[in-house]
Residue, then its C-alpha position, 0 to 999 in steps of 0.5 A: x922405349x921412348x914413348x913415356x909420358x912426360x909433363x905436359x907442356x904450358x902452350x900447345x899448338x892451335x890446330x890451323x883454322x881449316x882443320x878445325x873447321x873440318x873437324x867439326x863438320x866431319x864430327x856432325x857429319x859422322x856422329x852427330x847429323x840430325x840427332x836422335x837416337x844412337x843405336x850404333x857405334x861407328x865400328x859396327x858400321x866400319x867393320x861391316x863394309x870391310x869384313x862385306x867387301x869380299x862378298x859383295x866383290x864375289x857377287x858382283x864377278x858372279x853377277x858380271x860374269x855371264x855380261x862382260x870378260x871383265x868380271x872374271x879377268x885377272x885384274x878383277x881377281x885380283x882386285x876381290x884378292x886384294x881389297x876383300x883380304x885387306x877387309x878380313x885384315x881390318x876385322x882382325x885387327x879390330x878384334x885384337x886391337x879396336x881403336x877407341x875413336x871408332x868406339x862413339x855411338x852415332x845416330x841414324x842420320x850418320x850412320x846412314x852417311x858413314x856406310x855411303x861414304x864407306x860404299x864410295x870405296x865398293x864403287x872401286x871394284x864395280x868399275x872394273x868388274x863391271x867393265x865400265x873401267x877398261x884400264x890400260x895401263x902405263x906399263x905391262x899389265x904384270x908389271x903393273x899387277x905387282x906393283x899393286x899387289x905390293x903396294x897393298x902388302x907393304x901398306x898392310x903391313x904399315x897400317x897393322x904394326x902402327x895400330x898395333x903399337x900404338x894400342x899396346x903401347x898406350x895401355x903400358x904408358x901415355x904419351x908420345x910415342x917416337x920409336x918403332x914404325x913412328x921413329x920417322x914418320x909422324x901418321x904411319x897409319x894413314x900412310x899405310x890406308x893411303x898406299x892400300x887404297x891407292x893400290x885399289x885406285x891403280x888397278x882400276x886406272x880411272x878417274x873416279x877413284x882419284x876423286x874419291x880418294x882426294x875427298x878422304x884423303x885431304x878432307x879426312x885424313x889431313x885433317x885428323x892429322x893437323x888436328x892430332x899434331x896440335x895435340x901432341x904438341x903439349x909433349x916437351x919433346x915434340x919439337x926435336x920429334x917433329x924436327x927429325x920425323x915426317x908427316x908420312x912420306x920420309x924426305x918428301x912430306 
């Protein structure tokens, strides 16, 4: 395996300014707002808005259903199919291999905008059981459908085999890893929320979640991606590793 640890280099990379200044908002923001006290980790807060998404998707439809068709189309059917099953993944890839960042204990003020933040994605699926969404898709609706469904599938997949090898990996050896599902792509595990939360947005074909998307996508997650590339470059082979991988889309970004 290529992923050993290997002598630090003398002068990382300094994360770009705008990271930097992003990372510390979002850390006060997320863990920090208000101080006090902190009775909660953040994973507690993550994993109950994951693991609730196929419930509260349910009771919506049920809610819904007597008032508009929507609630109980087949785009909401797949829709509760689709977001509430990628939950229930989150809950058992959180159970098998947790991520350490999402371990911190956080105070009432940030786990108050943690769960907000974490609803903005519920908004997806109110939009279109709800009827207020009313998509018309680009090409026909089966079409359409399995490209969704696919979309989501493929970025399962990614997302579970990235976390995954990265937890196993990093309990044998420290260091960078440059094989497997991170052979080409530097952030497979964000690439892989991407094309999940992306598919969501597809199916409801509405703006909101474009904008959403564009707050976490370019305010989280560029972020902690500037902000980790700065400290693999420490590692000796990071320069022939960046030269030859891509941030998350091979030949494009």
């Amino acid at each position: 395996m290529n992923s050993v640890a290997q002598p630090l280099a003398a002068t990382p990379a300094t994360a770009p300014a705008w990271a930097r200044h992003m990372r510390r908002l979002n850390d006060w923001l997320l863990h920090d707002m208000l101080g006090g006290p902190r009775p909660l980790k953040f994973s507690w807060i993550i994993n109950f808005q994951k693991g609730g998404t196929f419930f509260f998707l349910g009771a919506l439809m049920w809610w819904y259903a007597g008032k508009t068709p929507a609630a109980t189309s087949t785009a909401a059917w797949i829709y509760l199919a689709l977001h509430g099953s990628y939950g229930l993944t989150w809950l058992l890839k959180d159970l098998n291999f947790p991520d350490p960042n999402w371990q911190r204990r956080i105070t009432l003020a940030s786990s108050c905008f943690a769960l907000f933040g974490l609803g903005l994605y519920w908004s997806f699926g109110w939009l279109l059981i709800s009827g207020t969404a009313q998509p018309h898709y680009p090409l026909p609706d089966a079409v359409w459908y399995c490209l969704c469904i696919s979309l989501c599938y493929f970025g399962c997949a990614i997302m579970v085999a990235a976390d995954a090898q990265k937890f196993y990996t990093l309990r044998v050896k420290r260091g960078l890893i440059t094989d497997g599902v991170f052979k080409y792509i530097r952030h497979p595990n964000y690439l892989g929320e991407m094309m999940i939360y992306g598919a969501f947005a597809l199916l409801v074909w509405h703006w909101w979640p474009a904008v959403v998307l564009a707050y976490f996508w370019i305010g989280l997650f560029a972020t902690n991606m500037a902000m980790k590339e700065a400290s693999m470059s420490r590692y000796p082979e990071w320069a022939a590793y960046k030269k030859r991988s891509w941030w998350v889309l091979p030949g494009l970004l």
